[in-house]
C-alpha positions as a Markdown table, in Angstrom:
| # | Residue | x | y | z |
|---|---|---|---|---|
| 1 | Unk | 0.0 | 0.0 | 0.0 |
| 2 | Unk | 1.3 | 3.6 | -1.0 |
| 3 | Unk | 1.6 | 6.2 | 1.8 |
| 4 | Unk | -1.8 | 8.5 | -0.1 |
| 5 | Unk | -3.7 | 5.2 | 0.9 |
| 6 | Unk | -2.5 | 4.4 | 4.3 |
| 7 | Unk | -3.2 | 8.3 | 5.0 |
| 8 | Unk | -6.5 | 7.9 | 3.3 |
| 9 | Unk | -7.6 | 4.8 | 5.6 |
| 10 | Unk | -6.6 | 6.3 | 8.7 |
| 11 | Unk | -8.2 | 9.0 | 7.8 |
| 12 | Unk | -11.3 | 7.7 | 7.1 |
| 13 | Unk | -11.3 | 6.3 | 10.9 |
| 14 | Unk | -10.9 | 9.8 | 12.4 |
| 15 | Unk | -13.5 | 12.0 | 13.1 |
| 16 | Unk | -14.5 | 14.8 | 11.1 |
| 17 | Unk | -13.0 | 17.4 | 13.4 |
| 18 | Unk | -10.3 | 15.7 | 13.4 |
| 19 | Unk | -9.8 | 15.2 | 9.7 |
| 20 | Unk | -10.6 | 19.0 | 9.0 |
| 21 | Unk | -7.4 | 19.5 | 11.0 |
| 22 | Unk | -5.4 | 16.7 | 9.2 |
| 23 | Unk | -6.6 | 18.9 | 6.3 |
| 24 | Unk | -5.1 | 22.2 | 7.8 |
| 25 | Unk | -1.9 | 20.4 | 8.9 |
| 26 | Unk | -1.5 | 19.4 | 5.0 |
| 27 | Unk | -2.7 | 22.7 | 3.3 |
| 28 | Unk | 0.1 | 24.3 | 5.5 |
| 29 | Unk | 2.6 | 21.6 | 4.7 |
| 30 | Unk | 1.9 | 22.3 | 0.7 |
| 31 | Unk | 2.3 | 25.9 | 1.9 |
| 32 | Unk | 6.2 | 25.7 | 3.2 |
| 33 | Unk | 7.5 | 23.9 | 0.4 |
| 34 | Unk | 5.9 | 26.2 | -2.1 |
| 35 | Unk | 7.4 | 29.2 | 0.1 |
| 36 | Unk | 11.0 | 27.4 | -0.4 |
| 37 | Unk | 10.7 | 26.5 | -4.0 |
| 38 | Unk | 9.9 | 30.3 | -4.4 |
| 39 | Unk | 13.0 | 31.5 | -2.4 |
| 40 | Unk | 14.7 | 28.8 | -4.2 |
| 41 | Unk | 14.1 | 29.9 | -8.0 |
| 42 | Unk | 14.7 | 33.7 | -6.6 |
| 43 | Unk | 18.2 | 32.5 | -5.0 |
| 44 | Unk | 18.8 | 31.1 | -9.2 |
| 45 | Unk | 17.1 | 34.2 | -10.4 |
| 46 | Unk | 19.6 | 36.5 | -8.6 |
| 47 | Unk | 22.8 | 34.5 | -9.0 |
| 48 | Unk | 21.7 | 34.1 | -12.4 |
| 49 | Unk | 21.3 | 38.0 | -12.9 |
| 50 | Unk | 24.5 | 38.7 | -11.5 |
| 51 | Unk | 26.5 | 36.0 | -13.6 |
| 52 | Unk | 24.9 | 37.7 | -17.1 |
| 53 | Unk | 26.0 | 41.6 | -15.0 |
| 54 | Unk | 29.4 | 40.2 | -14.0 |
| 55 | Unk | 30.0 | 38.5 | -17.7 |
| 56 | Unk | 33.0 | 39.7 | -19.7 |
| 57 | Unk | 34.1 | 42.0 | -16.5 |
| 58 | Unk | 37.5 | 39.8 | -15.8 |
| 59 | Unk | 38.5 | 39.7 | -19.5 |
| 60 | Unk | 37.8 | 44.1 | -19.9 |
| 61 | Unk | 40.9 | 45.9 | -20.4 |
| 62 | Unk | 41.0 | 48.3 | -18.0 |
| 63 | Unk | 42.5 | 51.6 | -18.4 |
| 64 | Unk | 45.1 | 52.5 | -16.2 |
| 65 | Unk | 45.3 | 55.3 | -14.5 |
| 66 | Unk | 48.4 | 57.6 | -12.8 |
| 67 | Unk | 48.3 | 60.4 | -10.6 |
| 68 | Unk | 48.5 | 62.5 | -13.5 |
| 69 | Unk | 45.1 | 61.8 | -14.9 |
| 70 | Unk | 43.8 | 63.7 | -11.3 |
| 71 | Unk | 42.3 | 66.6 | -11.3 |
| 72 | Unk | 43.2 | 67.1 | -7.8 |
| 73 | Unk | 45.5 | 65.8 | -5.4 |
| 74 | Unk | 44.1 | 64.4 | -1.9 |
| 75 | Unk | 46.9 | 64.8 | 1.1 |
């Protein structure tokens, strides 16, 4: 017997106060993992994002710059 069937048949024994709450109990289970799987594909969202902002940044030629190119001089 598969675990939906042996929570069916127990359930079936319960009362029906008792069953609403089973009912709660699973409704807020389904809740939670939906909550992670959203944090989840915002956590690949983001690292995503920044990998496309960050592409090409380490093989840029920078200029480089000397104390010349200042317009003023800090002491």
């Amino acid at each position: 017997m598969i675990v939906a069937e042996q929570i069916a048949t127990k359930l079936q024994s319960l009362p029906m106060s008792l069953q609403r709450e089973v009912l709660d109990f699973v409704e807020f289970l389904a809740q939670r993992v939906a909550e992670r799987e959203a944090v989840s594909e915002e956590t690949a969202w983001a690292e995503f994002s920044l990998a496309q902002a960050m592409k090409g940044l380490d093989t840029e030629d920078a200029p480089e710059y000397t104390e010349a190119d200042l317009k003023e001089r800090w002491q």
